[in-house]
N, C-alpha and C positions, 0 to 999 in steps of 0.2 A: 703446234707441230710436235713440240717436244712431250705434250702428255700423248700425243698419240702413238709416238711410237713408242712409250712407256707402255700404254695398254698393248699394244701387239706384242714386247716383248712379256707382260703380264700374262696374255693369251696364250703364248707359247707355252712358257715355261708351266702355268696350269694346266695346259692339256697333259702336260707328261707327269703332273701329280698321282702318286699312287694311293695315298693315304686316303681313305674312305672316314668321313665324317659320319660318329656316330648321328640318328635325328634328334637325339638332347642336345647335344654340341651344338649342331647346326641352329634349330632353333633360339639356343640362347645366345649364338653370335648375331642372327638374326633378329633378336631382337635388342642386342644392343647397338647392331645398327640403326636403327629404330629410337631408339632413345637418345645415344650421339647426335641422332636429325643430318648421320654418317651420309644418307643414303639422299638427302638434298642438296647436300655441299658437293659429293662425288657428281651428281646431275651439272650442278652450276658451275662447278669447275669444268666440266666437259664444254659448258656450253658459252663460258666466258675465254676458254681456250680458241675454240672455235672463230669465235666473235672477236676475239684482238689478233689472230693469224691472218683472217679474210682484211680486215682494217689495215692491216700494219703498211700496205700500199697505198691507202688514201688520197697523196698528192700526185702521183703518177695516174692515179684514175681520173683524176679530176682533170688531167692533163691531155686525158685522150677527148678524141671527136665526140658530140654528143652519141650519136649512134654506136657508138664502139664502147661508150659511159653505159648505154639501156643493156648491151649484148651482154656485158658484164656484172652488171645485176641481174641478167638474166641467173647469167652459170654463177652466181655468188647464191641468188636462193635454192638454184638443185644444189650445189654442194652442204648447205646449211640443212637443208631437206636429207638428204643421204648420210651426213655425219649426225644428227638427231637420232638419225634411225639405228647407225651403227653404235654410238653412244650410249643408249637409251638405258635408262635403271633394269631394263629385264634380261639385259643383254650381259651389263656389267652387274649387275646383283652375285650371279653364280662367283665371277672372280675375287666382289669386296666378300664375301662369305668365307671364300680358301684362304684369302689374307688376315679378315679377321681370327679363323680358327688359327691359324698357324700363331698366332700372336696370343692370345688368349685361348687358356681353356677354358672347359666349359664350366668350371667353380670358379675361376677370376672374370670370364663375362658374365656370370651369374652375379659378384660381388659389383662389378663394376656398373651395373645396370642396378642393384639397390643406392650405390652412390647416387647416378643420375635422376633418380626420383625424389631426393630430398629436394628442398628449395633451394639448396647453395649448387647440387650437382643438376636443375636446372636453371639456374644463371648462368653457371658457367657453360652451359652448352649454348646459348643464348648468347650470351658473349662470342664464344670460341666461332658462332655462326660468321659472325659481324668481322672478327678479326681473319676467319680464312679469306672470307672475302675481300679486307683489305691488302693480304697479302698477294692476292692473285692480281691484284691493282699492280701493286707495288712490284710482282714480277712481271708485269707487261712493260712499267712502265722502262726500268730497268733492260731489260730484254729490245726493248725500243730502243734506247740511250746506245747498248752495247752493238745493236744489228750494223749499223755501218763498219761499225771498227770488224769486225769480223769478215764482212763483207771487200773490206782492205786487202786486209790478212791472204784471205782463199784468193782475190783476185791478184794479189802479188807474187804467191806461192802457183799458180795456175800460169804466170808469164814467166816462170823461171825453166 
């Protein structure tokens, strides 16, 4: 939930960018999303976001009727179907593109994408793949741990 509504505020605030990317620029943040492997981690994050929000109810489903278990799989695969879509690398490509320019120019994504084709700068993307992914483990599971106390919190502050 919470990278989603990072992308809609992403979507926002890009739509009111003014700054017009040269097509050098572009293409060489481009492709050092491409070389980072930026643009698989950004997909899998979307889709590991997804997949630990829809879970995070797990023993409450289990707890309903069977028939109300199927209806619920039902609307768990449209929703996974419509945030795929809305998700999608062609969707969020234009926005990792504004974010990469803004961050790098187009001579430091040009440097930093000679770094990623030695063997050491791809290890470490090879690695960094491995370790984003442990860390989105690690903020689910976290985020799991901390959801009831929160849920204390708003439920006590809502009876006041």
């Amino acid at each position: 939930m919470k990278t989603l509504l990072i992308l809609a505020a992403l979507c926002i605030s890009l739509s009111t960018a003014s700054a017009e990317l040269t097509a050098s620029h572009k293409a060489a943040v481009e492709k050092l999303i491409v070389e980072s492997q930026m643009d698989q981690q950004i997909t899998a994050s979307f889709v590991e976001s997804i997949e630990a929000t829809l879970n995070a109810n797990g023993d409450q489903v289990k707890a309903l009727p069977k028939e109300q278990q199927q209806k619920f799989a039902a609307a768990v695969a449209k929703v996974k179907a419509s945030m795929a879509e809305l998700t999608s690398w062609e969707k969020v490509k234009p926005m990792a593109i504004e974010i990469y320019a803004k961050h790098f120019s187009e001579t430091e994504a040009t440097e930093v994408i000679a770094l990623l084709q030695t063997p050491a700068g791809k290890l470490y993307v090879k690695k960094q793949t491995a370790m984003v992914h442990d860390f989105a483990g690690v903020t689910v599971k976290l985020m799991s741990d901390v959801t009831p106390q929160i849920m204390k919190i708003i439920q006590s502050e809502m009876q006041n």
